[in-house]
BALOBA-1460 file (C-alpha; in Angstrom, 3 decimals):
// residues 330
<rec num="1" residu="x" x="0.000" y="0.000" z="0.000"/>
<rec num="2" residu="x" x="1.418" y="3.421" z="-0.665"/>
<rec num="3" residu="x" x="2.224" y="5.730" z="1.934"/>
<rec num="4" residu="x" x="-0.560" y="8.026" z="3.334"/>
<rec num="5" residu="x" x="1.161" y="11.070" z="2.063"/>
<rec num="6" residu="x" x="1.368" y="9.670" z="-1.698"/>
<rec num="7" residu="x" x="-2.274" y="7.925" z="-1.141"/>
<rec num="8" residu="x" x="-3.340" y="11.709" z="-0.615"/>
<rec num="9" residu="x" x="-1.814" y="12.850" z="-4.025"/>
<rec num="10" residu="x" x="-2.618" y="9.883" z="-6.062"/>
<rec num="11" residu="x" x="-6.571" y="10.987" z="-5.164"/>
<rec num="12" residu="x" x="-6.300" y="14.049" z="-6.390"/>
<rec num="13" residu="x" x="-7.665" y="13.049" z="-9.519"/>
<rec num="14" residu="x" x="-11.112" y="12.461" z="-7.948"/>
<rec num="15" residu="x" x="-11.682" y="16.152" z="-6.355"/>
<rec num="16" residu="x" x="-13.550" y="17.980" z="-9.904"/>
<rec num="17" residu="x" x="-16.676" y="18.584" z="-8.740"/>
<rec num="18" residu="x" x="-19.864" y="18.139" z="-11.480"/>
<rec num="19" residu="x" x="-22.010" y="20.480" z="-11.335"/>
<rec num="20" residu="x" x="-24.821" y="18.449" z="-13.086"/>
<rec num="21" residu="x" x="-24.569" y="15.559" z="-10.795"/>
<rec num="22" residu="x" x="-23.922" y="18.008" z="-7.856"/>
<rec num="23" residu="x" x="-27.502" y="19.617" z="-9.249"/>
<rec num="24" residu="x" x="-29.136" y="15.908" z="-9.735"/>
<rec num="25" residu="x" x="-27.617" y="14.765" z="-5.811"/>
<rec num="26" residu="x" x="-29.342" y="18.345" z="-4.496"/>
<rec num="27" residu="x" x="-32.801" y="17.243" z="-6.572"/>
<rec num="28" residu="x" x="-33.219" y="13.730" z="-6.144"/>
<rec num="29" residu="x" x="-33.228" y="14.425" z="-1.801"/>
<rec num="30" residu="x" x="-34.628" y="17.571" z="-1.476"/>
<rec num="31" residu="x" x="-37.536" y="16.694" z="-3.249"/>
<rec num="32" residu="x" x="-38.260" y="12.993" z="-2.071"/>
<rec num="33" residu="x" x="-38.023" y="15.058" z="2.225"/>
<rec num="34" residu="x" x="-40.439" y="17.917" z="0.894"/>
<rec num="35" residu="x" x="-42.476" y="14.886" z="-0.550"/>
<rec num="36" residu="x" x="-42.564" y="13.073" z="2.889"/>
<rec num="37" residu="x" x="-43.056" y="16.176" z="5.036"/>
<rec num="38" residu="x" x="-46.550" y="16.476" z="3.425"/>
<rec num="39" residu="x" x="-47.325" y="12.674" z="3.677"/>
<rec num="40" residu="x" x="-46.332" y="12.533" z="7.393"/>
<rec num="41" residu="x" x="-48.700" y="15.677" z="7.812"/>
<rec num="42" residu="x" x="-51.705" y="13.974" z="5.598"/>
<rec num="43" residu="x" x="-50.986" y="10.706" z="7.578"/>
<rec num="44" residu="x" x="-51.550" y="12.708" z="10.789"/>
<rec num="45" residu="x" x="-55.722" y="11.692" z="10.589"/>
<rec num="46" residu="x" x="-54.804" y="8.152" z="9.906"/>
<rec num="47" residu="x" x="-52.696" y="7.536" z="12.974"/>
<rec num="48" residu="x" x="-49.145" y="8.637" z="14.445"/>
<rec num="49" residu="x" x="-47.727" y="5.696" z="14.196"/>
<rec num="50" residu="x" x="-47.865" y="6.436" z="10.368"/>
<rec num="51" residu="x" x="-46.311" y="9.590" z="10.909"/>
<rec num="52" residu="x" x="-43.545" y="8.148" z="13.037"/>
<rec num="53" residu="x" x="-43.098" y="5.538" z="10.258"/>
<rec num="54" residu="x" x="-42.906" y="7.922" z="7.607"/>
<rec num="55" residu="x" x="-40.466" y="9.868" z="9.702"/>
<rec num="56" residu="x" x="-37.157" y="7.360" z="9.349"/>
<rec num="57" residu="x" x="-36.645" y="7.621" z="5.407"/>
<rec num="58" residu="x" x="-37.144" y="11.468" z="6.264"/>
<rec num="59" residu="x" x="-34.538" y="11.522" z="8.662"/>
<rec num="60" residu="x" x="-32.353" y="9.657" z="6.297"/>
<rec num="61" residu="x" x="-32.952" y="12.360" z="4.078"/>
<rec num="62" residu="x" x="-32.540" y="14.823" z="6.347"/>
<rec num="63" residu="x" x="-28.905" y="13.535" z="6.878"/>
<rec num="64" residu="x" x="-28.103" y="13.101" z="3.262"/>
<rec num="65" residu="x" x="-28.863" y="17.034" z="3.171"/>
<rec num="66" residu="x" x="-26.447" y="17.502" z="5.920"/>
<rec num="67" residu="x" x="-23.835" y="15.449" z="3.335"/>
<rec num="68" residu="x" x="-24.267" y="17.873" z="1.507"/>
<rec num="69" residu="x" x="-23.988" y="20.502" z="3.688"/>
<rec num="70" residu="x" x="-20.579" y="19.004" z="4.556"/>
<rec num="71" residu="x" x="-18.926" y="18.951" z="1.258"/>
<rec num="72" residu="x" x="-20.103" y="22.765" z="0.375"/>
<rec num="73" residu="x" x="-18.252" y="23.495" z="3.319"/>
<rec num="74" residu="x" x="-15.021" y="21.357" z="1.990"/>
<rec num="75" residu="x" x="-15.665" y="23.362" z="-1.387"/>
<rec num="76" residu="x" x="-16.088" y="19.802" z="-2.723"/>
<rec num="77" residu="x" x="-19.423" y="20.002" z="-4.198"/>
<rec num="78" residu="x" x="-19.178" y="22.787" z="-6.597"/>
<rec num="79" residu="x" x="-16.550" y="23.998" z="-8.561"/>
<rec num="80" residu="x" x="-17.026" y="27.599" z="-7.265"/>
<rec num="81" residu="x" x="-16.756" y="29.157" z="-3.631"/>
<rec num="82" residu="x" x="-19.836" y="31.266" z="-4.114"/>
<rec num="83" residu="x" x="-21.830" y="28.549" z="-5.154"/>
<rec num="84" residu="x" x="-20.876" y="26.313" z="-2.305"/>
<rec num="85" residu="x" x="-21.378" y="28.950" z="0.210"/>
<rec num="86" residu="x" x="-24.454" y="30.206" z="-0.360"/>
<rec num="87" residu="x" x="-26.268" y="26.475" z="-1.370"/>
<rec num="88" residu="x" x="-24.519" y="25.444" z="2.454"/>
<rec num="89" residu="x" x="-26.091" y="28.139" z="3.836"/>
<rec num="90" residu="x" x="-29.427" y="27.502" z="2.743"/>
<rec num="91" residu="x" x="-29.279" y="24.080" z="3.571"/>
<rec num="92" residu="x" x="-27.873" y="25.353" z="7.034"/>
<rec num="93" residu="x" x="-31.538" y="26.650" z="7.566"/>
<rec num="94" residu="x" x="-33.351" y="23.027" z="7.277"/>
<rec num="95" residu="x" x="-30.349" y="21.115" z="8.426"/>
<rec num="96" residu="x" x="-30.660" y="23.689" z="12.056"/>
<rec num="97" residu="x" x="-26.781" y="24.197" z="11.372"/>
<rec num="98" residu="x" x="-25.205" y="27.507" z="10.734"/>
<rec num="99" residu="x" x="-22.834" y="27.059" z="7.676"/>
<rec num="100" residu="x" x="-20.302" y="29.185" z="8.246"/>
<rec num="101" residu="x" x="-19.821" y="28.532" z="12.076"/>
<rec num="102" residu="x" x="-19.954" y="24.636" z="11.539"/>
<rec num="103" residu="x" x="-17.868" y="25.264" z="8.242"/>
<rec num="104" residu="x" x="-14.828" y="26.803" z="11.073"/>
<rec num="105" residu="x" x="-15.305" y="24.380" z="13.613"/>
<rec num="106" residu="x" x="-15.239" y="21.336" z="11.014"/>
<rec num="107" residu="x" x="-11.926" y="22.526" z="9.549"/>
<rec num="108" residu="x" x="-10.324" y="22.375" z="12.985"/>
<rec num="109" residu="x" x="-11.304" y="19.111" z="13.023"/>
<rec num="110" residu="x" x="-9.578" y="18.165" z="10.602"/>
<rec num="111" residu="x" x="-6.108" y="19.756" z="11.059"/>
<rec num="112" residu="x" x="-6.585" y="17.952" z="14.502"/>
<rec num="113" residu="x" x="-7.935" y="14.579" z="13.857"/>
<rec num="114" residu="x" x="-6.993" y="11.741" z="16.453"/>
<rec num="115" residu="x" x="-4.275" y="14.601" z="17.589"/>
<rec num="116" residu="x" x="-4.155" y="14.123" z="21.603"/>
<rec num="117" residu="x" x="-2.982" y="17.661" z="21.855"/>
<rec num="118" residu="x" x="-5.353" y="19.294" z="20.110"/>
<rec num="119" residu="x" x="-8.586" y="17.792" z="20.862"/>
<rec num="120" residu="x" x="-11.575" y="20.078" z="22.097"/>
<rec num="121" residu="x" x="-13.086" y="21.902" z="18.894"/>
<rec num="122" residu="x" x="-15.139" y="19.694" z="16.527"/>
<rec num="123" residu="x" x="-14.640" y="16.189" z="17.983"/>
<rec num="124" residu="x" x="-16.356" y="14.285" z="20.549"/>
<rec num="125" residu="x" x="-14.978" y="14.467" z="23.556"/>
<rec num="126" residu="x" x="-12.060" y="11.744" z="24.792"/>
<rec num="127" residu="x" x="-9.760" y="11.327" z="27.662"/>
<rec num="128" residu="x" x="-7.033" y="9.472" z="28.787"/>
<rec num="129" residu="x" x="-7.267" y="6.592" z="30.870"/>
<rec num="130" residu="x" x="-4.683" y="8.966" z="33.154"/>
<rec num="131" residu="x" x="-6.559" y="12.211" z="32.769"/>
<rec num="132" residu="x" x="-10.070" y="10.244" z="33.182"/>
<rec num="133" residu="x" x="-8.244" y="8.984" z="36.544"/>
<rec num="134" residu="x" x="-7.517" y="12.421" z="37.720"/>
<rec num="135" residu="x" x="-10.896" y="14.283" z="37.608"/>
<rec num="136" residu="x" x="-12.888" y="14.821" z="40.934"/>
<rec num="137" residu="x" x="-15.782" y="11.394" z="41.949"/>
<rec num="138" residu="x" x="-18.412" y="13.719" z="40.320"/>
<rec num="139" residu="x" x="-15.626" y="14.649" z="36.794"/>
<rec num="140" residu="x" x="-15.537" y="11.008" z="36.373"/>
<rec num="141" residu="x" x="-19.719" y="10.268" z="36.845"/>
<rec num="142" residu="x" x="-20.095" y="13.579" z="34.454"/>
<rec num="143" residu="x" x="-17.857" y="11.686" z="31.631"/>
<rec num="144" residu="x" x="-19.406" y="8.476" z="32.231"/>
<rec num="145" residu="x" x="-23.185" y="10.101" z="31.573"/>
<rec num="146" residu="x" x="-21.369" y="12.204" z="28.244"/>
<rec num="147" residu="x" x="-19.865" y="8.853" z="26.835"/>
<rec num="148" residu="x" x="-23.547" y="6.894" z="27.941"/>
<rec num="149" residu="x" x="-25.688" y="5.593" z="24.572"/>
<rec num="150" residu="x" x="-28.854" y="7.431" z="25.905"/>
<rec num="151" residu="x" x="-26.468" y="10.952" z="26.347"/>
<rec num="152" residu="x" x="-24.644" y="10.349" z="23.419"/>
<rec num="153" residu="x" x="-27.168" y="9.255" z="20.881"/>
<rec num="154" residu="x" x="-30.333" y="11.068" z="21.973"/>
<rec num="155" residu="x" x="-30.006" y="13.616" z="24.399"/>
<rec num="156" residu="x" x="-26.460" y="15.154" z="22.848"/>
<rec num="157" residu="x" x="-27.708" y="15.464" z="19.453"/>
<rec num="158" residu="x" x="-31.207" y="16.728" z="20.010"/>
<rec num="159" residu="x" x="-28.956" y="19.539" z="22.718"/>
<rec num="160" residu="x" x="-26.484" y="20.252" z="19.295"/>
<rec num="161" residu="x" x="-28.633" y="20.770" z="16.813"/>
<rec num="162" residu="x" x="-31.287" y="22.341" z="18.844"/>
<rec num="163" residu="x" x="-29.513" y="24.786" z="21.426"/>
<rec num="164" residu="x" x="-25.585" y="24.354" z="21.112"/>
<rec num="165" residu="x" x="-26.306" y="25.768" z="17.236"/>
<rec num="166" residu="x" x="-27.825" y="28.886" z="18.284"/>
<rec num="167" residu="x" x="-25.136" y="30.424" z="19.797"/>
<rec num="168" residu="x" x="-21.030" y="30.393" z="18.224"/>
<rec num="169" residu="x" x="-20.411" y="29.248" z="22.378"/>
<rec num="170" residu="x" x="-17.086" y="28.089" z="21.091"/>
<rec num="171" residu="x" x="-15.833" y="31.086" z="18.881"/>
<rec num="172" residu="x" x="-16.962" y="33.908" z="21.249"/>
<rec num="173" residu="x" x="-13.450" y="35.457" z="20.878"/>
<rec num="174" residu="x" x="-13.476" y="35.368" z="16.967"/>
<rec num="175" residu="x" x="-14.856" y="38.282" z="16.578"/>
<rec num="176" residu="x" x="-18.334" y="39.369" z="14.726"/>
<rec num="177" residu="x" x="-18.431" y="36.552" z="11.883"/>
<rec num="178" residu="x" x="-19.961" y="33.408" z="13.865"/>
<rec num="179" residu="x" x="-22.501" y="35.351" z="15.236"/>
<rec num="180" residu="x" x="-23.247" y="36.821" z="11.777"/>
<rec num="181" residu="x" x="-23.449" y="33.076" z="10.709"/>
<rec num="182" residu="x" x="-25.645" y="31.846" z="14.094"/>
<rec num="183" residu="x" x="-28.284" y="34.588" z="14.075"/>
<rec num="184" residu="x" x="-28.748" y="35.313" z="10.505"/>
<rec num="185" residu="x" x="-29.396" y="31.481" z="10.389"/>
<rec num="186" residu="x" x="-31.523" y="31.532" z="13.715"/>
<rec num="187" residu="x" x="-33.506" y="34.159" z="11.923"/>
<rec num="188" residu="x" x="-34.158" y="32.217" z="9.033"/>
<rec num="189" residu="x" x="-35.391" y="29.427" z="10.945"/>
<rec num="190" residu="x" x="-37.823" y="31.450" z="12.821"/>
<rec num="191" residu="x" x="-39.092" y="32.878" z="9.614"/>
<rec num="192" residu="x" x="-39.612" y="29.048" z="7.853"/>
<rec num="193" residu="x" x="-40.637" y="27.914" z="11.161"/>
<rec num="194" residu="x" x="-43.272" y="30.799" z="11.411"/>
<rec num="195" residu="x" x="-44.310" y="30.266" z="7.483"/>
<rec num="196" residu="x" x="-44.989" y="26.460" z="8.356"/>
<rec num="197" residu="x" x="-46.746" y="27.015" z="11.077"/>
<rec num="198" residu="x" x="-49.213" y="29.472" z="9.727"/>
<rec num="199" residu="x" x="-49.760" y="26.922" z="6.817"/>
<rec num="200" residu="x" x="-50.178" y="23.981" z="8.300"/>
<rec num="201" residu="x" x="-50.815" y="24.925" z="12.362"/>
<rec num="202" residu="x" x="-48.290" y="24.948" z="15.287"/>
<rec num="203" residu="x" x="-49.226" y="21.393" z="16.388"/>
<rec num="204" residu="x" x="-48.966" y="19.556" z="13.162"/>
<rec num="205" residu="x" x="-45.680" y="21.515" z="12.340"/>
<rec num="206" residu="x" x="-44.011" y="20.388" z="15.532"/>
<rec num="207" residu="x" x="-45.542" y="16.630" z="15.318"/>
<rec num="208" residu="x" x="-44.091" y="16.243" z="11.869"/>
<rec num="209" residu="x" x="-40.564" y="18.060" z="12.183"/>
<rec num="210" residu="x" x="-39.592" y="17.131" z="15.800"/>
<rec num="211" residu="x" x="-39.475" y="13.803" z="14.974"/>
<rec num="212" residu="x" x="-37.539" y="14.121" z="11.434"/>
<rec num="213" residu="x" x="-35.289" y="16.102" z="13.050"/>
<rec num="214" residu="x" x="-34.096" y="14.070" z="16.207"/>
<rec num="215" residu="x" x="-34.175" y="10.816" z="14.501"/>
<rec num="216" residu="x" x="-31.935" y="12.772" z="11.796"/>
<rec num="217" residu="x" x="-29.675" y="14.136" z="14.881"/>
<rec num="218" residu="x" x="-29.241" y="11.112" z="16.186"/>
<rec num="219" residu="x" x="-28.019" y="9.164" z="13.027"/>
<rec num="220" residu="x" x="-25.971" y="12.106" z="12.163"/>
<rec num="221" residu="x" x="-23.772" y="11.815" z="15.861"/>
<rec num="222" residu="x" x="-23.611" y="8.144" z="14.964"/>
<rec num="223" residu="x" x="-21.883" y="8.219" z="11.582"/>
<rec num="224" residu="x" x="-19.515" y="11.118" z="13.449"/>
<rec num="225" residu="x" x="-18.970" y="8.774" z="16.236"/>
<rec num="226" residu="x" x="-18.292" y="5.432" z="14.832"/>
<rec num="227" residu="x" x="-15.411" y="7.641" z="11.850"/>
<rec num="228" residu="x" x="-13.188" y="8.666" z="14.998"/>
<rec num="229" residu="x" x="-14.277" y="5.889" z="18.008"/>
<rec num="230" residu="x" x="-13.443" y="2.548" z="17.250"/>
<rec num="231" residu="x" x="-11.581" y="-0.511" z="18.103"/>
<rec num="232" residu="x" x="-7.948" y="0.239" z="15.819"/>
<rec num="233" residu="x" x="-8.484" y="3.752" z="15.740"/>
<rec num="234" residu="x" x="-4.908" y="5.345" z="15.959"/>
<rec num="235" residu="x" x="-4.355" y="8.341" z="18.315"/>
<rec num="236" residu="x" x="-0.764" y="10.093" z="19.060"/>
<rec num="237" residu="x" x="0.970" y="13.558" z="20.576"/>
<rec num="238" residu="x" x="3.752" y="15.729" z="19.241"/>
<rec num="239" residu="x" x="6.425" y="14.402" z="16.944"/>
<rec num="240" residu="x" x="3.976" y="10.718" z="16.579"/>
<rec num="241" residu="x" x="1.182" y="12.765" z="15.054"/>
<rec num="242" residu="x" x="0.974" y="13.393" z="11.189"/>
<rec num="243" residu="x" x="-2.115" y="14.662" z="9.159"/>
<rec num="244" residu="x" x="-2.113" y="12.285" z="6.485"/>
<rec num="245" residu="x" x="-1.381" y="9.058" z="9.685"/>
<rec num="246" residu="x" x="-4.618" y="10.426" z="11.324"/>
<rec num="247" residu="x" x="-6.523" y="10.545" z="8.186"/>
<rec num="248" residu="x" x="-5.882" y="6.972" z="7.263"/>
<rec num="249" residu="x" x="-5.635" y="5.435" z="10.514"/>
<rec num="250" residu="x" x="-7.520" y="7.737" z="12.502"/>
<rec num="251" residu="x" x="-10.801" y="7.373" z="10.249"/>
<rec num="252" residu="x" x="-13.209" y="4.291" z="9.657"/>
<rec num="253" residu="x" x="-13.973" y="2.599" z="6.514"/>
<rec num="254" residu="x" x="-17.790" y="2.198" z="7.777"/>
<rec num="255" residu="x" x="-18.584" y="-0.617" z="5.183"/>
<rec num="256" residu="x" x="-22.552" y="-0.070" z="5.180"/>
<rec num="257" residu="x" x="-25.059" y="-1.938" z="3.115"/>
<rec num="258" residu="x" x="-26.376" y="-0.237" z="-0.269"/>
<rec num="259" residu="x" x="-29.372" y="1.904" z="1.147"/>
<rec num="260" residu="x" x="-27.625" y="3.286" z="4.222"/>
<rec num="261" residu="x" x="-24.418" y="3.916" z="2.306"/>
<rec num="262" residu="x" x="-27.130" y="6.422" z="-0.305"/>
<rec num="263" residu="x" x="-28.565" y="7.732" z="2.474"/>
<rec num="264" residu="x" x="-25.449" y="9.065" z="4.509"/>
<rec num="265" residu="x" x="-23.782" y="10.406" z="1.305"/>
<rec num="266" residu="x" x="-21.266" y="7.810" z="1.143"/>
<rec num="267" residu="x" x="-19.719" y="9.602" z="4.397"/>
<rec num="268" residu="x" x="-18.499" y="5.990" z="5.654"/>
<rec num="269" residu="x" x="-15.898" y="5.872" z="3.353"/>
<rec num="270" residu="x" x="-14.015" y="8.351" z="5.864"/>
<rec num="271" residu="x" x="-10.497" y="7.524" z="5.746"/>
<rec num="272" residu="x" x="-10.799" y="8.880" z="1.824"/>
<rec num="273" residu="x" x="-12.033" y="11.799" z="3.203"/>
<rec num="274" residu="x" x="-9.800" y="12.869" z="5.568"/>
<rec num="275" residu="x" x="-7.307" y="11.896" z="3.133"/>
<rec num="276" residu="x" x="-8.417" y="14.475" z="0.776"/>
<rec num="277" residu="x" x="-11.817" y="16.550" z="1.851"/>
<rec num="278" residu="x" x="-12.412" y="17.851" z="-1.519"/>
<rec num="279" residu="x" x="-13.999" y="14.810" z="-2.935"/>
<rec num="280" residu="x" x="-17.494" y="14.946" z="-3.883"/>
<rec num="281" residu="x" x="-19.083" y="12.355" z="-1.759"/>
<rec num="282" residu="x" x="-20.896" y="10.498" z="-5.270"/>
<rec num="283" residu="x" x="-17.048" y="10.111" z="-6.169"/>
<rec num="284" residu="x" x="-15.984" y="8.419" z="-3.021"/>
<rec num="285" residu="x" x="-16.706" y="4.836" z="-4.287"/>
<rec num="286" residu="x" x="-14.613" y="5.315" z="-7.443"/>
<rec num="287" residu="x" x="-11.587" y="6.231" z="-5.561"/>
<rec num="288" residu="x" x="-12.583" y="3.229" z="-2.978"/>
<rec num="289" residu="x" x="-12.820" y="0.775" z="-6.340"/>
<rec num="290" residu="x" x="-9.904" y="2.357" z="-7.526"/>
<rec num="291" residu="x" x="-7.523" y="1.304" z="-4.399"/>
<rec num="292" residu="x" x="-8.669" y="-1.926" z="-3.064"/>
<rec num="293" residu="x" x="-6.376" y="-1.827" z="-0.419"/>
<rec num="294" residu="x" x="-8.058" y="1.065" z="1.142"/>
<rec num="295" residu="x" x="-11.710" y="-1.845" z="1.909"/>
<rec num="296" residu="x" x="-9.017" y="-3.155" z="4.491"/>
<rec num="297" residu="x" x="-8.304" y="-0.158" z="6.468"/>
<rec num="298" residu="x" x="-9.961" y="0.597" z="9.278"/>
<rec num="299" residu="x" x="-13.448" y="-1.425" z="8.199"/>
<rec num="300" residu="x" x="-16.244" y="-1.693" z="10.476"/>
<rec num="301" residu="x" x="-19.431" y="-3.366" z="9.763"/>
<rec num="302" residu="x" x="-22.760" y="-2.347" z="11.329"/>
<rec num="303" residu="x" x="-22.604" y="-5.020" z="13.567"/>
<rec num="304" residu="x" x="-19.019" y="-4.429" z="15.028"/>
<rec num="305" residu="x" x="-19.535" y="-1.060" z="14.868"/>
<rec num="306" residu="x" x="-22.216" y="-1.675" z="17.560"/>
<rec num="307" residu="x" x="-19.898" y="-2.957" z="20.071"/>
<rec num="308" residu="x" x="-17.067" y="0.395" z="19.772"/>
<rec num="309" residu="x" x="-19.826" y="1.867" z="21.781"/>
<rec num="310" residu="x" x="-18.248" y="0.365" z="25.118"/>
<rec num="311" residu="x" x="-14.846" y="2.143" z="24.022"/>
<rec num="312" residu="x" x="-14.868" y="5.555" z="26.019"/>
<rec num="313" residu="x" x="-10.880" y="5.903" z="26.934"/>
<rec num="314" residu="x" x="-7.664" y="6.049" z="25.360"/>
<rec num="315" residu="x" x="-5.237" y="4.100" z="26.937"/>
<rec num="316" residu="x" x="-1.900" y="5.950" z="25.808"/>
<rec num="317" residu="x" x="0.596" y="2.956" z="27.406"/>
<rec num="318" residu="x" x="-1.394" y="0.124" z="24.862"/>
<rec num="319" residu="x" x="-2.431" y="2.529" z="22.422"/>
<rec num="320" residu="x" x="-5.720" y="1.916" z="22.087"/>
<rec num="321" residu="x" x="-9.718" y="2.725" z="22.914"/>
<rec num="322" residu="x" x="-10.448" y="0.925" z="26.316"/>
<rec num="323" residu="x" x="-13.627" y="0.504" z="28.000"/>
<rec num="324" residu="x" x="-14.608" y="1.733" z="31.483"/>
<rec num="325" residu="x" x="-14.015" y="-1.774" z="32.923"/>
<rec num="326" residu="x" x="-10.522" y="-2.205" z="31.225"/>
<rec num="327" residu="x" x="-9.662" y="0.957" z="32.972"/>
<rec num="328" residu="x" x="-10.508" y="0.060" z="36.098"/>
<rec num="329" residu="x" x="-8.735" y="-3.449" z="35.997"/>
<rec num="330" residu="x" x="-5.624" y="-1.970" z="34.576"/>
C-alpha cells in the first residue's frame, strides 16, 4: 500500500466537482423530504404511528442534506466558492446548522484529527485513561453520563442541533463573523418555522418536524462517532502525530449496506475523506474501487460497529480505545 502522504496525491484526480450531478444529488433528496413532510402531515388523521413511520426515510434524508452541507463546506461540491457557500447556507436553515460557524469548527477538526494535543473543537470528547483517573468522583460520573448511549445518541444530538447551534459558544473570541453566521441562520429558521406554522398549524408543524429532526440528529452523531471511536483507531501527541497518519488510521472505513451507504452520502468511506476533503461524496466509491487496499483499512461493519460503543478511553501505554471496565482493571 502506498504511503498516506502519496495515497493523498494519487486521489487528487477524484476532487472535480460536477455540477450536473452536484444539481441531480441536491434534486433527487430535497424533493423525495419535501415529498414526505406532506405525507407525514396527511398521515396525521390516519394515525401517528404512520407519521412516526414515515419519519425514518425522512430523517435519512434529512442527513443526506447535511452530506451535503458538509462537502459545500469542503468546497467539494461545486466547482465555485460562491456557489458552495451560499447552497450550504441555505441548507444550514433546514439542516438547524449555521454554515459558516460549523464550516470553522469542522476545519479544525480536521487539522486535529486523532491529535491528543489538540482535541476540544469539533470532535467528541475523549480522555485518557490517566486524565479520566484524575478528575474529581463527580468529573468522572459527568464523563461516564457524556460517553452513555442514551447521552450520546439522543439527548447530545437533540442539545447540538437544537440549542448548542444557536449560539457560536465556542468562537466567542473570533470576533463578529460566527454570530453573523448563528443569528442570521436563527432568523431564518424562525421565519420558515413561522411560514410552516401558519400553513399547516403549530401542532402539526411540531408533530411532523420534531421527529424528522431528532431521529436525523441522532443518526448524524452516529456516523460522526463510529469515523473517529473505534476498536484500531490510531491516536498520538507531538512528533507521533501526522495529518495524512490520522486521516488513514484515525478514520473508519464504515462498510454499510447499499441503502444506508445512499442515504449518509457515502460519508463511511471516511479515511478517503480525511485523506483528501475535496472529494465529492458520489465520487468516493470510485476512488474506494480504484484502491482496493483502502476496503481493508480501518473497516467496520454495522454489527461491530455496535460494540465500539463500550470504548470511552484512550489508553496511551497500549495505544488503544479501552472501556470503562478495562480501565478500572488496569
Amino acid at each position: 500500500m502506498l504511503h498516506p502522504s502519496d495515497l493523498s496525491r494519487s486521489l487528487i484526480r477524484y476532487s472535480e466537482p460536477n455540477v450536473r450531478r452536484a444539481l441531480l444529488e441536491v434534486t433527487i433528496t430535497l424533493v423525495p423530504l419535501v415529498f414526505l413532510w406532506a405525507m407525514m402531515w396527511l398521515s396525521l388523521d390516519v394515525g401517528y404511528w404512520l407519521t412516526l413511520l414515515l419519519a425514518v426515510p425522512a430523517a435519512g434524508f434529512m442527513v443526506r442534506l447535511f452530506v451535503i452541507q458538509h462537502d459545500c463546506g469542503h468546497g467539494a461540491f461545486f466547482r465555485y466558492r460562491a456557489a458552495n457557500s451560499w447552497v450550504g447556507r441555505i441548507l444550514g436553515v433546514l439542516t438547524l446548522t449555521p454554515y459558516d460557524y460549523w464550516k470553522r469548527n469542522h476545519a479544525i477538526h480536521h487539522a486535529t484529527s486523532s491529535n491528543l494535543d489538540r482535541r476540544g473543537i469539533g470532535d467528541i470528547e475523549l480522555l485518557t485513561v490517566e486524565e479520566y483517573r484524575s478528575r474529581s468522583w463527580w468529573g468522572r460520573v459527568a464523563y461516564r453520563c457524556y460517553r452513555s448511549p442514551p447521552v450520546m445518541f439522543v439527548i447530545g444530538p437533540a442539545y447540538m442541533f437544537f440549542l448548542q447551534h444557536r449560539l457560536p459558544i465556542h468562537q466567542m473570541r473570533d470576533g463578529w463573523r460566527p454570530w453573523i453566521s448563528t443569528m442570521t441562520t436563527n432568523a431564518a429558521i424562525v421565519l420558515v418555522a413561522a411560514g410552516m406554522c401558519w400553513l399547516v398549524g403549530v401542532g402539526p408543524f411540531l408533530k411532523v418536524h420534531l421527529p424528522i429532526m431528532l431521529m436525523a440528529a441522532s443518526m448524524g452523531v452516529w456516523l460522526f462517532y463510529v469515523q473517529h471511536q473505534f476498536e484500531g483507531v490510531v491516536w498520538a501527541r507531538g512528533q507521533g502525530w501526522s495529518h495524512h497518519d490520522a486521516g488513514l488510521l484515525g478514520s473508519s472505513y464504515y462498510d454499510l449496506p447499499a441503502l444506508l451507504r445512499w442515504f449518509s452520502g457515502n460519508i463511511g468511506i471516511h479515511h478517503i475523506h480525511h485523506l483528501n476533503s475535496r472529494i465529492p461524496y458520489y465520487r468516493l466509491p470510485n476512488a474506494l474501487r480504484d484502491h482496493p487496499e483502502l476496503k481493508k483499512v480501518g473497516r467496520l461493519t454495522l454489527w461491530n460497529s455496535l460494540k465500539g460503543v463500550r470504548l470511552s478511553l484512550w489508553c496511551e501505554r497500549r495505544k488503544e480505545l479501552v472501556s470503562f471496565k478495562a480501565a478500572r482493571s488496569r
